[in-house]
Each structure stands twice: as C-alpha cells, then as structure tokens.
BAFILO-409360 format. One line per field, with one value per residue: residue number from 0; residue in one letter; x, y, z of N, C-alpha, C in turn. Coordinates in steps of 0.1 Angstrom, whole numbers, plus 5000, padded with zeros to 4 digits. Layout:
num [NUM ...]
residu [A ...]
n_east [X ...]
n_north [Y ...]
n_up [Z ...]
ca_east [X ...]
ca_north [Y ...]
ca_up [Z ...]
c_east [X ...]
c_north [Y ...]
c_up [Z ...]
This chain:
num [0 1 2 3 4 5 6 7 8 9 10 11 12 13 14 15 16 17 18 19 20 21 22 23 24 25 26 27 28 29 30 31 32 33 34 35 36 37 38 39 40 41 42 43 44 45 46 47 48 49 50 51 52 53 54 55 56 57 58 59 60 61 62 63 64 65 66 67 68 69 70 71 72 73 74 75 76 77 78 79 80 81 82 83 84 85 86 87 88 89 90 91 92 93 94 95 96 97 98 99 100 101 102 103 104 105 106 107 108 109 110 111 112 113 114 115 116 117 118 119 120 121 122 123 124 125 126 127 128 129 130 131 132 133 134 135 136 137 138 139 140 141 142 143 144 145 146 147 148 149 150 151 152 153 154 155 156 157 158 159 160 161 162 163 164 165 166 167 168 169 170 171 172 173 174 175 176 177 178 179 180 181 182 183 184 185 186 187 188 189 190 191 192 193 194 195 196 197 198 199 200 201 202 203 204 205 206 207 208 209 210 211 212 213 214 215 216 217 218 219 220 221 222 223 224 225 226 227 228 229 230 231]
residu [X X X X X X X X X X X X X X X X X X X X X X X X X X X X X X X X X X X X X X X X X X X X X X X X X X X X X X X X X X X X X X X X X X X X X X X X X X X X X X X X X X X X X X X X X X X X X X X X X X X X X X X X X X X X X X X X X X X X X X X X X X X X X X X X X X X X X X X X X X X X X X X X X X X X X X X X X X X X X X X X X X X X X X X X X X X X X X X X X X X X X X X X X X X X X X X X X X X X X X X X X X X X X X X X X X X X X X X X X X X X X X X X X X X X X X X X]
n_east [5008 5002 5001 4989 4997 4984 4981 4963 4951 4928 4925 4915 4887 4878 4878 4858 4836 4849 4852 4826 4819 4834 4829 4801 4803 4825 4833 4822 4825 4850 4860 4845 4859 4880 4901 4904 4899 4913 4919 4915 4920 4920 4937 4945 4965 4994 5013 4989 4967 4934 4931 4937 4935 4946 4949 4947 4950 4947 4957 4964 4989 5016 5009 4979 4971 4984 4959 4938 4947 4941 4917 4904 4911 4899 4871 4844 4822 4838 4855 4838 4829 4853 4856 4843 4853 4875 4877 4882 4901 4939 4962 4972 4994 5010 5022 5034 5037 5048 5044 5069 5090 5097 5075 5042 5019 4991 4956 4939 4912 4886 4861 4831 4816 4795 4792 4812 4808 4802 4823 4848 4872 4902 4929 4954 4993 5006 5047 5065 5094 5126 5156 5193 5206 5225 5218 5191 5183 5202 5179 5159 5159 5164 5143 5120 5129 5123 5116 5087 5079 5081 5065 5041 5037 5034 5006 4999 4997 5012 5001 5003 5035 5054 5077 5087 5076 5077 5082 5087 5122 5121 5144 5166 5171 5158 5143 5150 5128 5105 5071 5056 5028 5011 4986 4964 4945 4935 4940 4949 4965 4984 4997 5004 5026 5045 5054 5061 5088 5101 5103 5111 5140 5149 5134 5143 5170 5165 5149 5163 5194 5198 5176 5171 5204 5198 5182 5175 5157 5121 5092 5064 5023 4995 4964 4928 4902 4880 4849 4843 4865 4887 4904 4907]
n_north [4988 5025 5058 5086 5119 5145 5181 5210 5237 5264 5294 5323 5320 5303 5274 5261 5262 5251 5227 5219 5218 5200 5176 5172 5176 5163 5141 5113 5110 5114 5086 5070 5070 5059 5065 5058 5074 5072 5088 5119 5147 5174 5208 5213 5218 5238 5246 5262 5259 5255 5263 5244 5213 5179 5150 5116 5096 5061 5041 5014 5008 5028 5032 5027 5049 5074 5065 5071 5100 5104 5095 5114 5141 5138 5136 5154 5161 5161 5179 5201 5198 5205 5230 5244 5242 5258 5288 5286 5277 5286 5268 5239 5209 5181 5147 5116 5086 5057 5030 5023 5001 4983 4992 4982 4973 4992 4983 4964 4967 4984 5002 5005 5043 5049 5033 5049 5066 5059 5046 5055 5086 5100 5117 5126 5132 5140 5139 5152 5142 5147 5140 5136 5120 5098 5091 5079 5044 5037 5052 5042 5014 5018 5030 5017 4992 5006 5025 5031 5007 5022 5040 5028 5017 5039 5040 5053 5047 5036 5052 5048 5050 5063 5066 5088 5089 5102 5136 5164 5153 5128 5108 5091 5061 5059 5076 5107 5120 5115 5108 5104 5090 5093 5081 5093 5088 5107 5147 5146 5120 5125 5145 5130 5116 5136 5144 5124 5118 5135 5131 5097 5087 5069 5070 5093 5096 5077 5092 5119 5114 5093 5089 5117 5126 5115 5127 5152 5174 5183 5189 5194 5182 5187 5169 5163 5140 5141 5138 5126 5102 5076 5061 5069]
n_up [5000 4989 5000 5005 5019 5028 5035 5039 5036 5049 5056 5074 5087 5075 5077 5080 5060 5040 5053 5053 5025 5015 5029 5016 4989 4981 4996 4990 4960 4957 4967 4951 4927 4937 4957 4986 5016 5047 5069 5083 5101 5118 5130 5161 5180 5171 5145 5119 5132 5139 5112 5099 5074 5080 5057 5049 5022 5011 4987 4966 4953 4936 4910 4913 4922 4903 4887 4896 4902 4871 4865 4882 4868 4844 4849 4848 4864 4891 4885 4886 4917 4927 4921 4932 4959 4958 4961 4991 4999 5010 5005 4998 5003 4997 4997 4991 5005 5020 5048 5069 5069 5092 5106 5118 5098 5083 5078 5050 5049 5057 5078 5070 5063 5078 5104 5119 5135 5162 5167 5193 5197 5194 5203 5182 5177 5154 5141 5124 5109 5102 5086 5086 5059 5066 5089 5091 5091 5116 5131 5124 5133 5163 5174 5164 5183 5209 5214 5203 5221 5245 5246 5241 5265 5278 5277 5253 5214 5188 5156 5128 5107 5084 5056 5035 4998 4977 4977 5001 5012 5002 4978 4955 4962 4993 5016 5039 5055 5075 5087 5120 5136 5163 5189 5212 5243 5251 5255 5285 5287 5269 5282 5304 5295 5280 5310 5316 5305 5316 5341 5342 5344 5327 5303 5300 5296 5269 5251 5245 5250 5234 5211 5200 5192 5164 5150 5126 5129 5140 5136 5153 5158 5175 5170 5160 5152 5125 5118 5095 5099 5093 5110 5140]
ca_east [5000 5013 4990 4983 4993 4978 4977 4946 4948 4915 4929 4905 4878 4868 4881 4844 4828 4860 4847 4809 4813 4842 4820 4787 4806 4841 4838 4818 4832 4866 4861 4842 4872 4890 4908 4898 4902 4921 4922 4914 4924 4924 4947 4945 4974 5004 5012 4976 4958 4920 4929 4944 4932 4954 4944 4954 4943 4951 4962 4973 4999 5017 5000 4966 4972 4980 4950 4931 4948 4941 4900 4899 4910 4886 4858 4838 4815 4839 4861 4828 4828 4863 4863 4835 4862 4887 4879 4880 4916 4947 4972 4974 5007 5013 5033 5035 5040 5046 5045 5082 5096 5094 5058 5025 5011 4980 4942 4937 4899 4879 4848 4823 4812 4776 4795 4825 4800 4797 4839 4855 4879 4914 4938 4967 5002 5014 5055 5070 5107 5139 5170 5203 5205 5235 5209 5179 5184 5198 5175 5146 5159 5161 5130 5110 5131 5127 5108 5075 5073 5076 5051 5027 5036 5025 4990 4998 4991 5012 4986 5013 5049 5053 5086 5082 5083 5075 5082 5098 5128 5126 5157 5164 5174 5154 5139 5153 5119 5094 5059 5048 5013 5003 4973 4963 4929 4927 4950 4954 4975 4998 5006 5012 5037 5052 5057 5070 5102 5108 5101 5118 5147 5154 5128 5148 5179 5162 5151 5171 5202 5199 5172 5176 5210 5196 5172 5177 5148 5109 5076 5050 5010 4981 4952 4917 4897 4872 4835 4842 4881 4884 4916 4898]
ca_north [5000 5034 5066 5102 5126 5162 5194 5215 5250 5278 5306 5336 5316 5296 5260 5254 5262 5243 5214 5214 5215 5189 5162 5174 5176 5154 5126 5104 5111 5106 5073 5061 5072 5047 5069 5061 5085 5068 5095 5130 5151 5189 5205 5214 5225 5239 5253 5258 5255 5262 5263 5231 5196 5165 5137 5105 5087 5043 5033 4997 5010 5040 5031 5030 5066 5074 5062 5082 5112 5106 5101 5126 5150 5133 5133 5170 5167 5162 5192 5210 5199 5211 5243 5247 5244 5263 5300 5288 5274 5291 5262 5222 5204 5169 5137 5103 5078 5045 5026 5022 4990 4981 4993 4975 4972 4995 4977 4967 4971 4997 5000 5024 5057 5049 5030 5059 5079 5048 5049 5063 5092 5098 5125 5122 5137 5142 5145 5150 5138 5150 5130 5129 5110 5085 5085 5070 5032 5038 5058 5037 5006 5024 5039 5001 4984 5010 5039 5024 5004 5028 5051 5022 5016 5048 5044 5058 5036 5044 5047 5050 5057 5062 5072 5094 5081 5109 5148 5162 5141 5118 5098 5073 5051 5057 5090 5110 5124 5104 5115 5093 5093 5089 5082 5091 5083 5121 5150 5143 5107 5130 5154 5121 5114 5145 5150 5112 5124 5143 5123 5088 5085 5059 5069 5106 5088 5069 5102 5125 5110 5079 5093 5126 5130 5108 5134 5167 5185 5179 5193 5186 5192 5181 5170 5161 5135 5149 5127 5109 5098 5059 5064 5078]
ca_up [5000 4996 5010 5000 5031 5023 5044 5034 5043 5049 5067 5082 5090 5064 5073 5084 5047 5034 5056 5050 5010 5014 5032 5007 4974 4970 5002 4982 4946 4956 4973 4943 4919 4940 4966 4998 5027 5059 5082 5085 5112 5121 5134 5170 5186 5162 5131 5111 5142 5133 5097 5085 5080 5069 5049 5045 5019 5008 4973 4964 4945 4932 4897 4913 4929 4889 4878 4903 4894 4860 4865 4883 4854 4831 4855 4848 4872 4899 4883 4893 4929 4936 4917 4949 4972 4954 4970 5008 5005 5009 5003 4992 5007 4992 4999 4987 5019 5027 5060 5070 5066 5107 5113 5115 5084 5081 5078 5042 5049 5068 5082 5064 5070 5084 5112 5123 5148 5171 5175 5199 5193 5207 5199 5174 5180 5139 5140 5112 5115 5094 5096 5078 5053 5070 5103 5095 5091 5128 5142 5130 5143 5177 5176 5167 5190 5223 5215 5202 5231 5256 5241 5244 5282 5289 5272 5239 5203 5168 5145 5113 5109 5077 5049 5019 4987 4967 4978 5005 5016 4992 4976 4950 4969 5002 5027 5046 5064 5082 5093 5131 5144 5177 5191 5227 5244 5254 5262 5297 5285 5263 5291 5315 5284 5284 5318 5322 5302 5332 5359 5344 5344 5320 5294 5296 5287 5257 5241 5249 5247 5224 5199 5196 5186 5158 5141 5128 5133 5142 5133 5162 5159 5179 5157 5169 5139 5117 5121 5085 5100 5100 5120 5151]
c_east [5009 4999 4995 4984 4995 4980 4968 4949 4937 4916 4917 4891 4865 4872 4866 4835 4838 4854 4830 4811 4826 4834 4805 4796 4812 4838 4834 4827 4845 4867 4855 4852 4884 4907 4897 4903 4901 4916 4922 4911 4923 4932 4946 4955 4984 5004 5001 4967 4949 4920 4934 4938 4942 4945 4952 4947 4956 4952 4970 4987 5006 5006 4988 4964 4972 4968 4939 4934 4941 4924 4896 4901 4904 4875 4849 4834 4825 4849 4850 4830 4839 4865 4853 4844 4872 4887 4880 4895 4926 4963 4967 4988 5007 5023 5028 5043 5041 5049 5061 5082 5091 5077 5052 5024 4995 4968 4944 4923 4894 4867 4841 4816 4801 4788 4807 4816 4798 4814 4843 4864 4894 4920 4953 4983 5012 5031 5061 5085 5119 5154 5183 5210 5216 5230 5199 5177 5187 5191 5160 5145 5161 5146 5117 5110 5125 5119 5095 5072 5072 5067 5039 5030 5030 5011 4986 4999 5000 5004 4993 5030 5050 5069 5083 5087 5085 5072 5092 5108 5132 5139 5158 5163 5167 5146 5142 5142 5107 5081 5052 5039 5012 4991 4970 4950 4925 4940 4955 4966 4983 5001 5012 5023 5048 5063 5066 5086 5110 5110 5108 5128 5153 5149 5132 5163 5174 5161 5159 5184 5208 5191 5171 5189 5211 5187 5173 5171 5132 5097 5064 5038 5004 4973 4939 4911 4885 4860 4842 4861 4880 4896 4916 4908]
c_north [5013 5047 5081 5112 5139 5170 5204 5228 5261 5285 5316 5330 5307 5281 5257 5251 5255 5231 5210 5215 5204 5176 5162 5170 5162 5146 5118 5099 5106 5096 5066 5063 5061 5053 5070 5068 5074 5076 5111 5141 5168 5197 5212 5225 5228 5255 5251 5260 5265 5264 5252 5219 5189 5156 5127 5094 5071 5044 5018 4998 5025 5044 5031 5048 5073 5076 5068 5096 5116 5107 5112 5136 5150 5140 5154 5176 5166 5172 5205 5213 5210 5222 5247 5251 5254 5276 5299 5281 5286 5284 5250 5221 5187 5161 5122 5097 5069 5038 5022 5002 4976 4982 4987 4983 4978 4982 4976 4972 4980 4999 5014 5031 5059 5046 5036 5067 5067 5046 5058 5071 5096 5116 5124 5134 5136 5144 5140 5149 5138 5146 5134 5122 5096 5081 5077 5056 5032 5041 5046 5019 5008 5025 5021 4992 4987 5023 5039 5018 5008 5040 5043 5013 5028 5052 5049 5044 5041 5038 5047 5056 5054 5075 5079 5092 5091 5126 5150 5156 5132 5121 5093 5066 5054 5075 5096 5123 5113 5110 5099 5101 5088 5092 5079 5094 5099 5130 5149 5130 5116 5139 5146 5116 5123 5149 5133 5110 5129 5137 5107 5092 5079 5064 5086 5102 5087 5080 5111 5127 5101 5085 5104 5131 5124 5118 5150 5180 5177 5185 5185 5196 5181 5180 5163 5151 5142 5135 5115 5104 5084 5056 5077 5074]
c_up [5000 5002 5003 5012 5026 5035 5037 5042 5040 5064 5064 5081 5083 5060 5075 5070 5039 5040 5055 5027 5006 5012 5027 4996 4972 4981 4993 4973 4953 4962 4958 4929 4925 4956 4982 5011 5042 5073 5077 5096 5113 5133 5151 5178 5175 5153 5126 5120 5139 5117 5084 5087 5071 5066 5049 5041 5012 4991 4972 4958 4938 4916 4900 4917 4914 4884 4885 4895 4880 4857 4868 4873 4844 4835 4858 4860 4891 4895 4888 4904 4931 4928 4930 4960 4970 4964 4984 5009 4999 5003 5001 4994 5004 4995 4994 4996 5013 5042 5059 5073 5082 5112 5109 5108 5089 5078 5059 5038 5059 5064 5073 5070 5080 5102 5121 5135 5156 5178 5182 5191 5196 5200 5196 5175 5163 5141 5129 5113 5102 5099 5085 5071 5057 5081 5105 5093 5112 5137 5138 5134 5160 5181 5170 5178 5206 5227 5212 5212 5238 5255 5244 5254 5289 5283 5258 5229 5193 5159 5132 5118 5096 5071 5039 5009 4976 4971 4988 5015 5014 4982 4965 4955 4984 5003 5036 5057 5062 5088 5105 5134 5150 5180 5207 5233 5246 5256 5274 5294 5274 5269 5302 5302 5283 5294 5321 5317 5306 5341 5358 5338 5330 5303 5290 5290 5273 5246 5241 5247 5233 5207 5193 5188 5171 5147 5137 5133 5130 5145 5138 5157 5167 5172 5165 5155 5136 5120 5111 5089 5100 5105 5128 5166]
C-alpha cells in the first residue's frame, strides 16, 4: 500500500465552509474514483491551528494513485465539485508515503462511514521527522526496537509511521523524512507522556540521549479527527 498525506489549508475563518462543502461535494466522489480516505484530522494545537486539515488517503499502488489522478481529470463533474472548494483554500501540501519497513502494516479494509459515529475518538500527535541521510536506518531501528514500546507503556498507540516516497525528503534510493502518528485516548495521557520524560529517568535517557541525537529536526501538531476519520 502506499498513501496520500495532504495538508489543506483555509485561513481567516473559512476551514468550516472548506469542511461542510468537502464532506457534501468530494467525500463520496473521491472514494468512488477509487481513493479512499484513511484518516482526516484537524489540526488542534500547532502550526495551522483552526485552519488546517490532513488527509490520508490508501492506494494499492503508486499506479493506482495514477489512475486516480488521471480520473479525476477526466471526470467533469467532479472538476465541478472542487472548483466549489477552490475560494475557501489558501494552500494544498502533498506527499507520497509509505509505511516504514518496521511498522504494523495498516488495515487493508475499513469500516464504512455509516459506522464511524459509534467509534471512539482519541487524539493524534502528527511529527513529522527529518534526519540525515547517514541516520535514519539507525535511528529507526532504535525507535522500533525501544521507543515504540515505551510510548505504548505509557498508554499511547502508533497509528502509522510512515517514509516518503514521493516529495519532501525523498531519495532514489530511500527518505530521509518520516511522518509518526500517535494516538492518545485524550489529552490528559499525552501530558502524562510529556511530563513522564521528566520524571523517568530511563525513558529521559532513551530520548534525549539515544534518539535525539539521531534526528535533525521535528515538526510537532496536535490533531483532533474529523466525524468521517476511519483512524479515530
């Protein structure tokens, strides 16, 4: 599988009319063009905050993501929908993902939309992670073997860790930026996360010492899911 991770920006108060002619016009259409939508999140705390949503949508293949593309530009009436959307954004940010080598393998199936209001919700911790191109084979055998599991000792989930195949960061030969998603039942379990950086010992070593000097730089947001998210 590879994946579609967007950023969506409607600055001065117009992500809300960006989000009601989103999930009226294009959710459908672009699921029945063959791009299904994963996860869509807003953005909470950060950069954007109040005006950005990510996306993340599934493809089987870089050639099916193609062949999307390519309907869509055929397809009139969905050039309609989104010329709708056009005046309420400010920006479109694009990547071509895949799940890193190490991580659980995404769902190939998911539940449909009727059944998403009956899921729980949590709150996702987006970082986006830039490495050096001679660092990241080490850092993400660290970070599988020692850093994944003590995120999900203290209650947290990774919901994706994912390399970039296609923009920026991308390689021939590999990626040197990584986008992880965490998932925490509420903010209260990502301030006891936080603050447990402080207070253990061991688990202030691990980052601190061990994975940090491993990454060059790192773009955090809070994100909250959107109703239609099926990575809630």
């Amino acid at each position: 599988m590879i994946y579609q991770h967007r950023l969506i920006v409607a600055r001065s108060g117009r992500l809300e009319k960006r989000n009601e002619i989103f999930q009226r016009e294009m959710l459908a259409a672009l699921d029945e063009h063959g791009s299904l939508l994963i996860g869509a999140w807003e953005v909470l705390v950060g950069p954007e905050t109040g005006s950005g949503v990510y996306q993340l949508r599934q493809f089987e293949s870089l050639s099916a993501w193609e062949r999307h593309q390519e309907n869509v530009r055929r397809d009139r009436q969905t050039s309609g929908r989104q010329g709708k959307l056009y005046p309420s954004l400010d920006a479109v940010d694009t990547a071509i993902v895949r799940s890193a080598e190490r991580a659980r393998p995404l769902p190939g199936q998911w539940p449909g939309a009727d059944s998403l209001q009956t899921m729980p919700c949590g709150i996702f911790e987006q970082r986006v992670l830039h490495f050096r191109p001679d660092t990241v084979g080490e850092h993400h055998a660290l970070y599988f073997a020692e850093v994944m599991p003590a995120l999900e000792r203290e209650g947290a989930a990774l919901a994706g860790f994912f390399d970039t195949v296609i923009g920026p960061g991308s390689m021939n030969a590999g990626s040197h930026r990584s986008i992880e998603l965490r998932r925490f039942p509420d903010l209260a379990a990502w301030q006891r996360w936080r603050e447990a950086q402080d207070s253990d010992a061991s688990l202030r070593m691990l980052l601190r010492e061990r994975w940090a000097p491993l990454v060059d730089r790192v773009e955090s947001q809070l994100l909250r899911p959107m109703p239609y998210s099926r990575i809630r």
